[in-house]
N, C-alpha and C positions, 0 to 999 in steps of 0.2 A: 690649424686655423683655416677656416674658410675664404674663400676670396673677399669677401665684404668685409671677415672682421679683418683682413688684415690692412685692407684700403682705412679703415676706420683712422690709426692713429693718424696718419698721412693726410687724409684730408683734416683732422683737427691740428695737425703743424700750418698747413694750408693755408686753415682761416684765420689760425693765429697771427700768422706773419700777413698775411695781408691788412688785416683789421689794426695792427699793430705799426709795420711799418706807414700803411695808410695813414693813421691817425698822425705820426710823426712829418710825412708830406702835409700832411693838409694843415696842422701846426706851423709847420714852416712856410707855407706860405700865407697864412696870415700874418707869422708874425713882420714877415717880408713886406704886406701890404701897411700895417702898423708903424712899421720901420719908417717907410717913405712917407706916409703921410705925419710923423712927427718930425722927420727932416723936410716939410714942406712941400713933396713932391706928391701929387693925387694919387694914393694909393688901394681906392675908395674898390677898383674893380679887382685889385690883387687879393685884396680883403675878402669881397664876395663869394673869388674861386677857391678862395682856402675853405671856406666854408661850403661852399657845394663840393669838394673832395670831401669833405666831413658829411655831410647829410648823405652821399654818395656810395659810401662805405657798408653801411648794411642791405643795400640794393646787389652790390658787388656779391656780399657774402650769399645772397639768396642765388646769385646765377652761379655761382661759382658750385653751392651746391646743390642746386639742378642739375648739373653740368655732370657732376659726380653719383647722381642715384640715378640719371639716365645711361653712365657706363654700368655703372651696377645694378642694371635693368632692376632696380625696386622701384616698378611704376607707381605703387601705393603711393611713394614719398613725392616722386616726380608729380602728380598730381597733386599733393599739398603744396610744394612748392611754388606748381604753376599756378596756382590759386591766390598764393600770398603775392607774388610779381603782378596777379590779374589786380587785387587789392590796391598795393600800390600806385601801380598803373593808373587805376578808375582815382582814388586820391590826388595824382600828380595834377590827372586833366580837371577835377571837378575844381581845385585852388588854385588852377592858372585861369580858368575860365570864372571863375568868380572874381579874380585881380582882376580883370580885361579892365580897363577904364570902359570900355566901347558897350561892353553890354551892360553898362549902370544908367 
């Protein structure tokens, strides 16, 4: 086996367990956020960050493997990658600057 394919299974345990146990944190703390705000107590921002752990997770998956085709110097990939992060990226800013109340 080659050094890439054998890094192969390894980074697909990798993303598995991150994307996985990830989804399980960010579960739990919504439901944490849920929790308190049915026993009365605001749980409105607990709620949010479970959900940004959740929207957060396939961003993770992306660095994680850039992270891993820039060890395994397969530039090819790392340019697809940086390209999908650039995506992202230009995404994050164009919907936070369209919320702005200030520029409506």
């Amino acid at each position: 086996m080659t050094g890439t394919a054998a890094k192969g299974p390894r980074l697909e345990s990798l993303l598995a367990g991150l994307l996985r146990y990830g989804t399980w944190l960010a579960s739990a703390v919504t439901g944490a956020g849920l929790a308190m705000s049915l026993a009365g107590v605001e749980g409105t921002d607990v709620v949010a960050a479970g959900v940004a752990l959740l929207i957060a997770l396939p961003v993770l998956r992306v660095l994680v493997m850039l992270g891993a085709f820039i060890l395994n110097r397969d530039y090819r990939l790392v340019i697809v990658a940086a390209v999908v992060l650039m995506i992202i990226l230009a995404g994050l800013v164009i919907g936070l600057s369209s919320s702005n109340p200030l520029t409506h």
